[in-house]
C-alpha positions in Angstrom: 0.0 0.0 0.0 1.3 3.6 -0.9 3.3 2.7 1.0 -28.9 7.0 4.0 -31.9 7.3 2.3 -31.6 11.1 2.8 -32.4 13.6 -0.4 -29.5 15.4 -0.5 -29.6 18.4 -2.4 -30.4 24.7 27.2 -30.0 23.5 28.8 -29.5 25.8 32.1 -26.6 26.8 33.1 -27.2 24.2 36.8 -27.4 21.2 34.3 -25.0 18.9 35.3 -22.8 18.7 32.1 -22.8 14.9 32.5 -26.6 15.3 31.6 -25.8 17.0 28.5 -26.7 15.7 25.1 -24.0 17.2 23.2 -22.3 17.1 19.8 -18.5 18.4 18.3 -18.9 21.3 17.0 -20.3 20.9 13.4 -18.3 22.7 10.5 -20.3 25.0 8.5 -21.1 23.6 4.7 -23.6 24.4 2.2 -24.9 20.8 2.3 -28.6 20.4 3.2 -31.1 17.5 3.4 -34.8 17.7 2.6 -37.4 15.6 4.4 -40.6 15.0 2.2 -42.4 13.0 4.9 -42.3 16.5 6.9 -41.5 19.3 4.0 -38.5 20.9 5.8 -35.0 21.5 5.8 -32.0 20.0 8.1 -29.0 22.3 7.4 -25.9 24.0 8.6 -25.0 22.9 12.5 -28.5 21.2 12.6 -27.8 18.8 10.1 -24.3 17.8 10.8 -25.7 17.3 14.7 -28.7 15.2 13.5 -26.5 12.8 11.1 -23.3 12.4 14.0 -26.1 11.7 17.1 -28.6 9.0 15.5 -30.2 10.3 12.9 -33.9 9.4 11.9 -34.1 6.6 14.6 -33.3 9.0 18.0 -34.5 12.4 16.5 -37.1 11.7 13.5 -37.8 14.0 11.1 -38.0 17.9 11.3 -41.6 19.3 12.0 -40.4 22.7 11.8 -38.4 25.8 9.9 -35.4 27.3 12.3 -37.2 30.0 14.8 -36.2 32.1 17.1 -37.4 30.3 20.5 -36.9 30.6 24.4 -35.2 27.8 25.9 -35.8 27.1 29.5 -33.3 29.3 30.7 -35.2 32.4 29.5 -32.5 33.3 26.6 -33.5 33.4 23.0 -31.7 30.7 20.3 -31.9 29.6 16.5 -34.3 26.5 17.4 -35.2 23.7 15.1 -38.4 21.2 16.2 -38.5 17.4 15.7 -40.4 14.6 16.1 -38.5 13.6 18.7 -36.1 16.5 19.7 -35.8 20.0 20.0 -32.1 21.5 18.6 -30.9 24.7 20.0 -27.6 26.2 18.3 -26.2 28.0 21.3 -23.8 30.9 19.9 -22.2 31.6 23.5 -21.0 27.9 22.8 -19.2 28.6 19.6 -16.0 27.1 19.6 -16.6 24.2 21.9 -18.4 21.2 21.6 -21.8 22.5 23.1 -22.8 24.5 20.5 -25.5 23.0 19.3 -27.5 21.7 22.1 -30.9 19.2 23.0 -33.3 20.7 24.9 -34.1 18.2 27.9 -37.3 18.1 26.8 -38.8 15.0 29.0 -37.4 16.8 32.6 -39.8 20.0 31.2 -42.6 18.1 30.2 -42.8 16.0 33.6 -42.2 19.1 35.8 -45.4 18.8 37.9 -46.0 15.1 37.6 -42.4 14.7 39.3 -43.9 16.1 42.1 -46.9 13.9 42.7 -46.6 11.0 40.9 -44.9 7.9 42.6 -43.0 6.7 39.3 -41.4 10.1 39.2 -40.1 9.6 43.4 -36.5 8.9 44.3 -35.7 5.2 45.5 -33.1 3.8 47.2 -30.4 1.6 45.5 -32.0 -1.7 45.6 -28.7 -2.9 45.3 -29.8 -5.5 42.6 -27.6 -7.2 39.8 -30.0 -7.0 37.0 -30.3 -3.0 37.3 -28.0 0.2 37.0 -28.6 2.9 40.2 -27.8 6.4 39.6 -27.7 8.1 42.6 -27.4 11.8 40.6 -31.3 11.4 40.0 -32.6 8.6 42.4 -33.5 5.9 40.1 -32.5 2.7 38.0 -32.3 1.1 34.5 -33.0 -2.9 33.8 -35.1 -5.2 35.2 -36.2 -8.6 34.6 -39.6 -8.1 33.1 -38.9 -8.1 28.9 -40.4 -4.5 28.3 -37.6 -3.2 31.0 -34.8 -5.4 30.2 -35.7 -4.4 26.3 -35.6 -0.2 27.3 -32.0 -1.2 29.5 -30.8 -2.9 26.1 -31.3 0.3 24.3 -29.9 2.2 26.6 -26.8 0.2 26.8 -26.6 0.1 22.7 -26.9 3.6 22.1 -23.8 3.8 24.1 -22.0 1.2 22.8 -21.1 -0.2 26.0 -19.8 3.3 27.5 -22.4 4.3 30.4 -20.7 7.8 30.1 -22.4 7.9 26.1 -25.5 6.9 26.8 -25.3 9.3 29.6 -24.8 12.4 27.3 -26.6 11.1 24.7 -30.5 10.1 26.9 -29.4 12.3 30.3 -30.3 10.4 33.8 -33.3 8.4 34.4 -36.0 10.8 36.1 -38.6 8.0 36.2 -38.8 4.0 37.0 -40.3 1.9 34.0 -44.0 1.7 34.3 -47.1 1.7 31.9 -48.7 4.5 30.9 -51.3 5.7 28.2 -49.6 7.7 24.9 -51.0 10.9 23.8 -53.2 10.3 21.4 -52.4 11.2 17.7 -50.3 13.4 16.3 -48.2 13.2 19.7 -48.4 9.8 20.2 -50.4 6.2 19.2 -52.9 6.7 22.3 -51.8 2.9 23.1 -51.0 1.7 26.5 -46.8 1.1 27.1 -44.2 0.0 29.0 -41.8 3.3 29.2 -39.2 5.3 30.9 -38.4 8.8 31.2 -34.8 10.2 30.9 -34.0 14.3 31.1 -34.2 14.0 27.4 -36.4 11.6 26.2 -39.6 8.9 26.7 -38.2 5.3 25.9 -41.2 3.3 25.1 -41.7 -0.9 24.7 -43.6 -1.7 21.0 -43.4 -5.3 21.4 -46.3 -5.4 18.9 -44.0 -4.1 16.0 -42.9 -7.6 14.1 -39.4 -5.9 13.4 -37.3 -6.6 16.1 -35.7 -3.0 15.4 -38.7 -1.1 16.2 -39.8 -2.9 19.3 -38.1 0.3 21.6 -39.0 3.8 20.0 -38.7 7.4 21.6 -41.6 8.9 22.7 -42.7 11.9 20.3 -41.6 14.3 22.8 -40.3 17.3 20.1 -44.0 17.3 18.4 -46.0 17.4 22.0 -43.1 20.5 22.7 -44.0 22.1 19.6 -47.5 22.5 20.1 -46.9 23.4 23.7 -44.6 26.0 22.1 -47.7 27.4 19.7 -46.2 25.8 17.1 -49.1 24.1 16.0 -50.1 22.3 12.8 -51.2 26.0 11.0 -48.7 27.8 12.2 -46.3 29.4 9.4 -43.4 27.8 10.3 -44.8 24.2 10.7 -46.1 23.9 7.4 -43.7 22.6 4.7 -41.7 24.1 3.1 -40.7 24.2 -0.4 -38.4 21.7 -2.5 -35.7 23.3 -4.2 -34.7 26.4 -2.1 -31.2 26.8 -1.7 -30.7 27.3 2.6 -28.2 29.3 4.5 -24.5 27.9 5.3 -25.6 27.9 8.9 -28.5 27.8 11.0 -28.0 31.8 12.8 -28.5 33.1 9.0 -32.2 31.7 8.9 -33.1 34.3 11.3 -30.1 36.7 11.1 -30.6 38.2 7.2 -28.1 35.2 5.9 -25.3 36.1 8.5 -23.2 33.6 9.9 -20.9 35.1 12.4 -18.2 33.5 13.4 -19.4 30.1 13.4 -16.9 28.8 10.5 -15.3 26.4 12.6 -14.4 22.9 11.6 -16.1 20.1 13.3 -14.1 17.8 15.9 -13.8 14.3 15.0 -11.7 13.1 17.9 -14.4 11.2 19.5 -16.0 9.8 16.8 -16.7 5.6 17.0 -16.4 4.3 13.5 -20.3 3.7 12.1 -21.8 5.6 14.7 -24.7 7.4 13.1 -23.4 6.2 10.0 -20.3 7.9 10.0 -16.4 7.2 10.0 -16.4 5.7 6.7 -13.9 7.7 3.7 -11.9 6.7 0.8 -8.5 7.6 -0.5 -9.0 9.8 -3.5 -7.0 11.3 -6.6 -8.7 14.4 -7.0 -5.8 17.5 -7.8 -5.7 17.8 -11.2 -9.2 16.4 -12.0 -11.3 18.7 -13.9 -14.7 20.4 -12.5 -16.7 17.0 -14.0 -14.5 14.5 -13.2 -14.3 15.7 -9.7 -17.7 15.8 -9.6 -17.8 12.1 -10.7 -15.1 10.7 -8.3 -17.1 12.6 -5.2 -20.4 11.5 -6.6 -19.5 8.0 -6.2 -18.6 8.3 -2.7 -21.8 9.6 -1.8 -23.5 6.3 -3.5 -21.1 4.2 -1.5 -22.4 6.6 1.7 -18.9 7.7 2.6 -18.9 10.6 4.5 -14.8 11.4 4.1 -12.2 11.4 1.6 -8.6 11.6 2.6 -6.3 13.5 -0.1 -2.6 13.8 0.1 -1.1 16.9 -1.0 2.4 17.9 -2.0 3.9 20.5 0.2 6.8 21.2 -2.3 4.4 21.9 -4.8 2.0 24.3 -3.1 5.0 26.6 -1.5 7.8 26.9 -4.0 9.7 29.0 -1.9 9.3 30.7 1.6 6.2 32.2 1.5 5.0 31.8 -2.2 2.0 30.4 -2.3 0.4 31.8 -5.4 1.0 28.1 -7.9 -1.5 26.5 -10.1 -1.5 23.2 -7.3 -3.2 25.8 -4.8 -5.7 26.7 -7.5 -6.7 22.8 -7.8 -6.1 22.4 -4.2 -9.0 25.3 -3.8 -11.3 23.3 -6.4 -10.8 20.1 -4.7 -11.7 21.7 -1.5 -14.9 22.8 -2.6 -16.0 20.1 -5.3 -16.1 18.0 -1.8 -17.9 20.4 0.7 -20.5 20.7 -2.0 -21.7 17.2 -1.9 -21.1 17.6 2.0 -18.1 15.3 2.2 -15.4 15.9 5.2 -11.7 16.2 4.3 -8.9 14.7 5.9 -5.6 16.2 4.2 -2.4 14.6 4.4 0.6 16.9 3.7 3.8 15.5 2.4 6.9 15.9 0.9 9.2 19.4 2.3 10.0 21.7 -0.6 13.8 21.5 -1.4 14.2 25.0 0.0 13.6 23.8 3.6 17.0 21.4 3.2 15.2 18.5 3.8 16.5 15.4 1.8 15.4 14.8 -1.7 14.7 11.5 -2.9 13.4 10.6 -6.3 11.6 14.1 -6.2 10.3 13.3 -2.7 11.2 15.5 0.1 11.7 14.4 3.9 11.0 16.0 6.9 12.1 19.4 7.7 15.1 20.4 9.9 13.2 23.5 11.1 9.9 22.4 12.7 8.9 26.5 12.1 8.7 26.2 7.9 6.3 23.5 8.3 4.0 24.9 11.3 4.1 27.7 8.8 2.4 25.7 5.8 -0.3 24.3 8.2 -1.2 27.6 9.1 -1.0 29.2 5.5 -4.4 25.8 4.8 -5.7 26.5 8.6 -6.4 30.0 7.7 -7.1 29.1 3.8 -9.8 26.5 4.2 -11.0 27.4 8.1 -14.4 25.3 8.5 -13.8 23.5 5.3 -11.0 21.1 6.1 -12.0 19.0 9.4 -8.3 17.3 9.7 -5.3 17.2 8.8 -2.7 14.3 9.0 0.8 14.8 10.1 2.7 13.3 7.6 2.7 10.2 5.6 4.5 7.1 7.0 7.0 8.8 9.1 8.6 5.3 9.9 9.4 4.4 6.5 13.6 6.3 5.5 12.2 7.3 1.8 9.2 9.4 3.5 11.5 10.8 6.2 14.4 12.0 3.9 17.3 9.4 4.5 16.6 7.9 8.1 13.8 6.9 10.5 13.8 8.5 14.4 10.7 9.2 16.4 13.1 11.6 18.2 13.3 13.6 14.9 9.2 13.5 14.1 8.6 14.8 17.1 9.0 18.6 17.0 7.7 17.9 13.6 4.4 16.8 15.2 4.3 19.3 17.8 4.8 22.6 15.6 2.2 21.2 13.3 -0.6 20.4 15.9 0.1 23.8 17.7 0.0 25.7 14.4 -3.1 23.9 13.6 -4.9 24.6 16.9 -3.9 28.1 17.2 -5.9 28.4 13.8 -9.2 26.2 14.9 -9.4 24.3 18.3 -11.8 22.0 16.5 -9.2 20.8 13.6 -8.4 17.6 14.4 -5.0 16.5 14.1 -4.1 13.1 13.7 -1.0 11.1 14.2 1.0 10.7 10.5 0.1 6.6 9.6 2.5 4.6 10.0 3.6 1.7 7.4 3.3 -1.7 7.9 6.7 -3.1 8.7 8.2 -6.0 10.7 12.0 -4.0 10.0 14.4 -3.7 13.3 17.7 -2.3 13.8 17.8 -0.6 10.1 16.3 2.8 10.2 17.7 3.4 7.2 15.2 1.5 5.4 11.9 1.3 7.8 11.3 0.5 11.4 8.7 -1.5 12.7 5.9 0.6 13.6 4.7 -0.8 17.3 8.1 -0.2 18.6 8.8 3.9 16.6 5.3 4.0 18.4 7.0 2.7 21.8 10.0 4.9 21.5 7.9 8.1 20.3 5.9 7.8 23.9 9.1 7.4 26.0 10.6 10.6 24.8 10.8 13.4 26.9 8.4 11.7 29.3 5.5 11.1 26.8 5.5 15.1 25.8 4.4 13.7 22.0 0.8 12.9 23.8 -0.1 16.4 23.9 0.2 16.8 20.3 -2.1 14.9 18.3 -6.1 13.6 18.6 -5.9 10.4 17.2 -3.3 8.2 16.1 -3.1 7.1 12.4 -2.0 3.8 11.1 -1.6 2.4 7.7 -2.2 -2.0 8.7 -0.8 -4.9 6.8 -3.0 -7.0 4.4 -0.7 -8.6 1.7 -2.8 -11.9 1.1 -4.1 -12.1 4.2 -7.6 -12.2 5.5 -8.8 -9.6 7.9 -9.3 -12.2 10.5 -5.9 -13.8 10.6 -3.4 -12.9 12.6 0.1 -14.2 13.6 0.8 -16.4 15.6 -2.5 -17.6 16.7 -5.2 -17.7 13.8 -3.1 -18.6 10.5 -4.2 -17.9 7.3 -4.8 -21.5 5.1 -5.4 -20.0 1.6 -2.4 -19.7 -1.1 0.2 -16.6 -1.0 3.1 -17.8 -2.6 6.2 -19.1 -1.4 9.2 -18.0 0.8 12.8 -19.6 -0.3 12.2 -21.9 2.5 9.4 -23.3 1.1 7.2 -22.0 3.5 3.9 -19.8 2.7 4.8 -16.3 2.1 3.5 -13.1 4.0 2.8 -15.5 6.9 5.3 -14.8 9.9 4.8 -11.7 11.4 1.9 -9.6 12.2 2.8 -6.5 10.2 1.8 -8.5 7.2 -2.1 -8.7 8.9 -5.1 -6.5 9.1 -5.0 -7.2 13.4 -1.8 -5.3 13.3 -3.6 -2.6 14.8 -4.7 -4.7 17.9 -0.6 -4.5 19.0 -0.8 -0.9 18.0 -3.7 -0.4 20.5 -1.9 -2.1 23.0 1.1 0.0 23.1 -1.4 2.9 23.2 -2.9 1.4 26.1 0.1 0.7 27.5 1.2 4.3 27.6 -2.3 5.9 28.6 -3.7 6.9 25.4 -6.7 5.1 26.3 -8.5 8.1 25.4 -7.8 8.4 21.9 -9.3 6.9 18.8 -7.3 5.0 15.8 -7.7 6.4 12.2 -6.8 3.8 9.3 -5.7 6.4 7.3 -4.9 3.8 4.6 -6.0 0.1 4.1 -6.9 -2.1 1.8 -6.1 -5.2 -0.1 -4.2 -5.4 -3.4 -6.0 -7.1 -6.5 -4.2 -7.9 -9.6 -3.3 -10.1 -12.2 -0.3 -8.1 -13.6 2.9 -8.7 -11.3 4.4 -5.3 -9.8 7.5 -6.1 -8.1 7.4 -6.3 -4.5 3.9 -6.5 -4.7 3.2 -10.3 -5.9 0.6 -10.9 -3.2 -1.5 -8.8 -5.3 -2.1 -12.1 -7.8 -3.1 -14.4 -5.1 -6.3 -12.0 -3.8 -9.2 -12.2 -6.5 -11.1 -9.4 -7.0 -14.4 -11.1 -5.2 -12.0 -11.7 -2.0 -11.3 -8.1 -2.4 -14.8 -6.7 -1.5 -15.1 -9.9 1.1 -11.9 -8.5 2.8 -13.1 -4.9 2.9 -16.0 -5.1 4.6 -14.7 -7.9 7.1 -12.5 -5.1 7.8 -15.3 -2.8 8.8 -17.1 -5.3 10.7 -14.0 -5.7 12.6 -13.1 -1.7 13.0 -16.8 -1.4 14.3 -16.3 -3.9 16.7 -13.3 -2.2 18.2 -14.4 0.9 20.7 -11.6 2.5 20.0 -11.7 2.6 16.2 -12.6 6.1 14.3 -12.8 6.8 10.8 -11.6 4.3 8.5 -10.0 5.0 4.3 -10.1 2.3 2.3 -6.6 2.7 0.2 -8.1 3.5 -2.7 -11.4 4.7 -4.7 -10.1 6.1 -7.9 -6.3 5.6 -8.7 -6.9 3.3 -12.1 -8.4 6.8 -13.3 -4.9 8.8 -12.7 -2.3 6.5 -12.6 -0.8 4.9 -16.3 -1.7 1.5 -15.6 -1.5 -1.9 -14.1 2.2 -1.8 -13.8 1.4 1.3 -11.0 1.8 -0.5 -7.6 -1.4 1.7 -6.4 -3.6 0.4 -9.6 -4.8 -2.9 -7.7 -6.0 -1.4 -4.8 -8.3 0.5 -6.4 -12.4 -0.2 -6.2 -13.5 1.7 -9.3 -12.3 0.9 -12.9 -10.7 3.5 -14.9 -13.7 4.3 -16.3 -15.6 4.9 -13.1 -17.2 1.4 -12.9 -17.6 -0.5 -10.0 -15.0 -3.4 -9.1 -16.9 -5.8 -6.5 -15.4 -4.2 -3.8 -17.0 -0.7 -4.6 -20.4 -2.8 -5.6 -19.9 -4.5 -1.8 -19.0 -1.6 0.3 -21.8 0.3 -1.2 -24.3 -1.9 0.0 -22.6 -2.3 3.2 -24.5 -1.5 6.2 -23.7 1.6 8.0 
C-alpha cells in the first residue's frame, strides 16, 4: 500500500454537564437534506448534529423551519423542532463542543407530575444485579420483566457499552419503568406502554412491532413540545416548506438576514466511534488535477457508496515553491478540490507530504523528507488552517514517518517529534476544532535498520518514552496504515493462521505469513502500546487500508495475484465489521477509490487497490461496500 436514504440536495446553566446531550462542534457547509415525509429542511449545525447523534431513529424528522425560540433558561436561540427533539444552536457555545445543544425536553414536560406521581419519586439503591442505580437522580435502569430489560438494552446500545455515552446522549433516568397511556395522535399512538423517562427523552416498549428493530422507540416528545410552544399544525413555520430552495450555510443566518458570524469552525472528530450514526467511513482519492466534472464524478461515487470522508494527500513542495510563495497552479486545484467535496457535503482529511527542497530537507526521487526546522512546516499548516477554516476537518501529520524514503534518509521518532508538535500547535492556534491526527504509520516487521523502515509498534513505543511522553499532547488520534498482503482480515500471527495460497518463501514455506505486520489485526498491537502508555482516550484512524488485486505482477507486490477481486470486496468489509467492533476505532479510508483513473496502468503499484475501474465502474469491492450496512 502507498506505502442514507436522505435527499441530498439549554440546557440551564445548573445542568449537570454529565446530563448533556451534546455534539463536536459541526463545520459550517452548504450541504442540506430535505425531508418529504415532513416538507422541511435539516441544514448548517443542525444537520451535521442530526447525522453524527442517531439520525432518523433517535431524532425523527424535522416538524419545523429554524425559529427564534426561548429555551428554559429564559435566553432566546436559532431552534429547530422534531419529532422527537428539540435542537438549539447555542452561539455563547461557539468554539466548543456544546454548540449545538438538546433541549431536555422529558425533565420540562414531567415538571409537575415529578412532584406527585410515585414513578417520578427517588428510591433507594435496591442494590440488585439486573439494574443500574444512579444516585445523581434517584432511580434505576434494567429489570427482569422483557419490556424493562428491552428499554436497558437500548440504553446500553446507544452507548456502545460506555455508560458515560448513553449518559450524554439520553441524560439520567428521572422515572422507573411503568405503563402508561400515549398521547393520542399526532403526539403519540394513544396505546398503553411500557416506558421510561430520561432528562431527554420517553423510551417506550412496542413489542407489537414484528421488526425486532422497532420494538423500543422514543416517545414523540419534540412534536408534544412544539405544540406546547404554539407551534401548531397551522402555524407558518410548521407547514412545509418548499423543495428546491437553496438554505443558508448555517443555521443563525435563517433568522439573522443570511449572516453567519463566526461560526466557521471545523467540526471535531476526535471522539468519533467508526459507524456511529453512519459515520467514519472515507476513501483515499485522486482528486488534484481532476477537472470540475470528473471531480464531480469521483465525489459523486462516494456519496453512493455513503462515505462521509475522503482523505487527499497533498504535496507541500508543490503548493510553496519558496518561503512564503504560495500563489502556484497546485493551490488553485487544491482550492477546487476543496470545494468540489464540501459541495456534496463530504469531510476532508488532508495529508501533507513531501518538504520543498528549500527547507534542506533530503530529496529522494523528487520526494522531500521531513524538515530540519519544525517552524517552515507549522508555517504551511497555518498558510491551509487559515485558507480552508471550516472547510478542512483534519489534517494528518505526515505520511508514514517510519518508513527512511518518507523521512528524507533515516527513521527516528526523536526527529518527528517537534515535527508533530509545531504542526498540531500551528493547527490549533488556527481552529481548536481541527483535528490533528498522528501521521500513519507503514506496515513493517524491520528492526535495527532505520535506514530502510522501522517497525511501527516499537517507533510507536519509543515516540511515547521521549521526553516523558510530551508527544501525547500533540495529536487527537493516532493514524496507522495495517498490513494485508494476502491475508484475510481475520488472521493474525501467531495464533489464527491464514490457510489460503500466497506464494512461497525460499524456505518453502507460505509467504507473508510470519509476522503480524503482514495482517489487518496489526492494529490490535498498536492499541496495545497505546494502552500501555495511557492513550486510552484516543481513537485509531486507518488512514490507509486495503487489499491489493491484480493479475499483472508489480515487483514487491506479488501478493496482489493471489487475492481475486471477489476476496477483495469480502476483505473490505470484514475489515469494517471488525473496525466497528473495536471501541476504540474512528474513521476508517479504504486505500483507494479512484487511482486506475490517474495512474498509467497496471504496472502502477497503487492500480490494484483501487475499487473503481478506470472508467468509473464498480469493481466488486465498490459494488460490496456500497451496500454495506452503516
Amino acid at each position: 500500500m502507498r506505502h442514507a436514504w436522505r435527499v441530498m440536495n439549554l440546557v440551564v446553566v445548573v445542568v449537570m454537564v454529565a446530563a448533556m446531550l451534546s455534539a463536536p462542534v459541526s463545520r459550517v457547509s452548504a450541504a442540506q437534506d430535505y425531508y418529504v415525509e415532513k416538507g422541511h429542511y435539516l441544514f448548517g449545525q443542525f444537520r451535521d448534529y442530526w447525522n453524527g447523534n442517531g439520525g432518523i431513529d433517535r431524532f425523527g424528522f424535522p416538524i419545523t423551519k429554524v425559529v427564534n425560540a426561548t429555551s428554559e433558561n429564559g435566553q432566546m436561540y436559532p431552534t429547530q423542532y422534531l419529532e422527537r427533539a428539540v435542537f438549539e444552536e447555542h452561539p455563547e457555545n461557539t468554539g466548543t463542543k456544546f454548540e449545538v445543544l438538546g433541549r431536555r425536553l422529558a425533565a420540562l414536560q414531567t415538571a409537575d407530575r415529578q412532584k406527585s406521581d410515585a414513578n417520578f419519586a427517588k428510591i433507594a439503591d435496591p442494590k440488585d444485579s439486573k439494574r443500574v442505580f444512579f444516585p445523581e437522580t434517584g432511580h434505576t435502569i434494567g429489570g427482569t420483566d422483557a419490556g424493562t430489560a428491552a428499554i436497558r438494552a437500548y440504553w446500553d446500545a446507544a452507548g456502545n457499552g460506555d455508560p458515560q455515552r448513553s449518559i450524554l446522549i439520553f441524560g439520567f433516568p428521572i422515572s422507573e419503568p411503568f405503563d402508561e397511556i400515549n398521547a393520542p395522535p399526532p403526539a403519540g399512538d394513544g396505546m398503553m406502554h411500557r416506558v421510561q423517562y430520561f432528562e431527554r427523552y420517553r423510551i417506550e416498549y412496542h413489542p407489537e412491532m414484528k421488526d425486532p428493530r422497532y420494538q423500543v422507540l422514543l416517545g414523540l416528545l419534540g412534536v408534544a413540545q412544539a405544540d406546547k410552544d404554539g407551534l401548531g399544525q397551522d402555524n407558518p413555520n410548521r407547514m412545509p416548506e418548499m423543495t428546491g430552495v437553496n438554505q443558508p450555510a448555517c443555521v443563525q443566518a435563517a433568522i439573522s438576514d443570511g449572516i453567519c458570524g463566526n461560526g466557521l469552525l471545523a467540526k471535531s472528530f476526535k471522539d468519533l466511534h467508526l459507524g456511529d450514526g453512519g459515520d467514519g467511513y472515507g476513501f483515499n482519492v485522486d482528486g488534484i488535477g481532476l477537472d470540475a466534472p470528473s471531480k464531480d464524478a469521483v465525489f459523486g461515487k462516494v456519496q453512493e457508496a455513503k462515505f462521509g470522508w475522503v482523505r487527499q494527500q497533498v504535496r507541500w513542495s508543490s503548493i510553496e515553491t519558496s518561503k512564503g510563495q504560495f500563489g502556484t497552479n497546485y493551490v488553485v486545484q487544491l482550492d477546487a478540490f476543496v470545494k468540489a467535496a464540501n459541495d456534496k457535503g463530504l469531510n476532508i482529511l488532508l495529508s501533507p507530504e513531501s518538504s520543498p527542497a528549500w527547507t534542506g530537507s533530503s530529496q529522494s526521487n523528487g520526494v522531500g523528507g521531513l524538515p530540519p526546522n519544525p517552524q517552515d512546516f507549522a508555517d504551511f499548516l497555518g498558510f491551509l488552517a487559515d485558507r480552508y477554516k471550516g472547510k478542512v476537518a483534519a489534517y494528518e501529520m505526515w505520511n508514514e514517518e517510519n518508513l527512511a524514503v518518507e523521512t528524507g534518509g533515516t527513521v527516528s521518532a526523536a526527529a518527528y517529534l517537534p515535527i508533530l508538535k509545531a504542526g498540531y500547535t500551528a493547527l490549533k492556534q488556527k481552529d481548536p476544532n481541527i483535528t490533528v491526527v498522528f501521521g500513519g504509520m507503514t506496515p513493517t516487521g524491520v528492526t535495527g535498520h532505520p535506514e530502510i523502515a522501522l517497525d511501527e509498534a516499537q517507533y510507536l513505543q519509543q515516540f511515547y518514552q521521549l521526553n516523558n511522553g510530551e508527544g501525547k499532547k500533540y495529536y487527537d488520534v493516532l493514524g496507522a496504515h495495517p498490513g494485508s498482503n494476502c491475508n484475510p482480515p481475520d488472521n493474525s500471527y501467531p495464533d489464527v493462521l491464514p490457510t489460503n495460497d500466497c506464494g512461497k518463501d525460499p524456505d518453502g514455506g507460505r509467504s507473508f505469513t510470519k509476522d503480524n505486520s503482514f495482517y489487518f489485526k496489526r492494529v490490535a498491537q498498536l492499541r496495545k502500546v497505546m494502552e500501555q502508555n495511557g492513550e486510552t482516550g484516543k481513537k485509531m484512524w486507518l488512514t490507509e487500508f486495503g487489499w491489493d488485486s491484480s493479475t499483472v505482477v508489480v515487483p514487491n507486490y506479488g501478493y496482489s495475484q493471489y487475492v481475486s477481486e471477489d476476496q477483495q470486496a469480502q476483505y473490505l468489509t470484514k475489515a469494517f465489521d471488525l473496525g466497528k467492533s473495536y471501541p476504540w476505532m474512528g474513521v476508517m479510508f479504504v486505500w483507494n477509490l479512484n487511482f486506475q483513473q490517474t495512474v498509467s496502468g497496471p504496472m502502477d503499484e497503487k492500480w490494484g487497490w483501487g475499487v473503481l475501474r478506470s472508467d468509473l465502474s464498480p469493481r466488486p469491492a465498490f459494488t460490496a461496500l456500497k451496500s454495506y450496512p452503516k
